[in-house]
N, C-alpha and C positions, 0 to 999 in steps of 0.2 A: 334753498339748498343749492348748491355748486355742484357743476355736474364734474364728471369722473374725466380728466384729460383723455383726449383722443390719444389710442397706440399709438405711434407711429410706424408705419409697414416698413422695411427695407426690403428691397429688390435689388438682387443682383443683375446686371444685362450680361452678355457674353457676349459677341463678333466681334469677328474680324476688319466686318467693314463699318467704316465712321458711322457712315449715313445712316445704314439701321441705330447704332446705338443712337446715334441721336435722334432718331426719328420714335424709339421705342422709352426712350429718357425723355418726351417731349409726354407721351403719351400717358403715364406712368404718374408723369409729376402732375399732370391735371387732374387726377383721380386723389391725389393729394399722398403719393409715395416718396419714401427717401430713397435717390437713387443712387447704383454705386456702379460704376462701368470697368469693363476689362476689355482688352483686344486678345485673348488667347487662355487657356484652361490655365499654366504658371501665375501667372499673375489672379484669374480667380481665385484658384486656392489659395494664394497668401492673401488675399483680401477677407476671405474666409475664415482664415486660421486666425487675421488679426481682429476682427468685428469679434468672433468669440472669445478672443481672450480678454477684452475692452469690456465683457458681457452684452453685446450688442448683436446678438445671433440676427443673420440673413432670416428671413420670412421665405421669401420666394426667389429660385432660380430661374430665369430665361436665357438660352443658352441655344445659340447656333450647332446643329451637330457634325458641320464641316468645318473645324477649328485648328488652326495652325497648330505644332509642335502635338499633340495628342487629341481623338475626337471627344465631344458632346459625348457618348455613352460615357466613357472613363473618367468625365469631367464630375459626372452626376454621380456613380459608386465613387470617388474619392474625396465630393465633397458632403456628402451623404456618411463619409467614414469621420467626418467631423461635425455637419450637425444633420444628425440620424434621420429626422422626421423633414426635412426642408422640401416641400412642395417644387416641382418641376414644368416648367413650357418649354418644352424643345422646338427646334424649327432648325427648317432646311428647305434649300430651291432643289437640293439632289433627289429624286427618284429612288437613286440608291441605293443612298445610304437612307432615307426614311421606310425602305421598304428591308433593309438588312437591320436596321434598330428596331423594327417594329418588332422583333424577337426579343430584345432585350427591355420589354416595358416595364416599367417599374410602379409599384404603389404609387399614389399621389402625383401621376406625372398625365401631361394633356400634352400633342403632338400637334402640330401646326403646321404644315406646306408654305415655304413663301409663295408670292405675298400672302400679307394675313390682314386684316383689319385691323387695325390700333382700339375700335371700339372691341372687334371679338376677343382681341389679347388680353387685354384688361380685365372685361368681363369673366375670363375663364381662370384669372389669375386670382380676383375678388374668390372665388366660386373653392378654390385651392386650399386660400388661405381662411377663410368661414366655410366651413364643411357641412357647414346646415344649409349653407347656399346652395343650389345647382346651379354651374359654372356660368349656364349660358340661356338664365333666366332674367339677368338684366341684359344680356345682348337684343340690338335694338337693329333689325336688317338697314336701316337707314342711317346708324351711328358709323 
């Protein structure tokens, strides 16, 4: 018997700055995700808007919540206003703002402080998007 193709996940990243995307698109694709990068919430959304139309809906959002032109909260109800159910990792180095969006939590979303482990990201993103999982039951303190 032939077994059943592997889904493939798509993951959206969000920042501003390179080096986490790349550093978080490194992480991601080793876990064996398809990844899709933006620098800012505009460009998310249309990458959003077009994966859906293509029928190739986002899996999983990770999304800085200090983001140029409009923040990570706004980013997540507006692309949430396009696919409904889309699991969420936010992250920020601000204080701030993770202590002013901690009011604004949403279903299916896990909050991260930078820095964050590349193993505990992953693990809590698996954990998001398999709901039978608990997020940070393959998180491994030495990964």
């Amino acid at each position: 018997m032939i077994a059943p193709a592997a889904t493939v996940r798509t993951v959206l990243i969000v920042d501003d700055f390179p080096a986490v995307l790349a550093w978080a698109t490194r992480a991601f694709e080793r876990d064996g995700w398809n990844v899709l990068t933006a620098a800012n919430g505009t460009e998310a959304l249309s990458i959003c808007r077009d994966q859906q139309e293509a029928g190739r809906p986002i899996a999983l959002l990770v999304t800085d919540l200090d983001l140029p032109e409009f923040d990570g909260v706004y980013l997540v109800k507006s692309m949430r206003a396009v696919e409904r159910d889309v699991p969420v990792v936010a992250l920020s180095a601000n204080a701030t703002i993770a202590r002013e969006w901690s009011g604004e939590m949403l279903d299916r979303t896990v909050f991260f402080a930078k820095p964050v482990r590349a193993s505990l990201l992953v693990a809590a993103a698996n954990g998001l998007v398999t709901p039978s999982v608990d997020p940070l039951d393959s998180f491994s303190p030495s990964g």
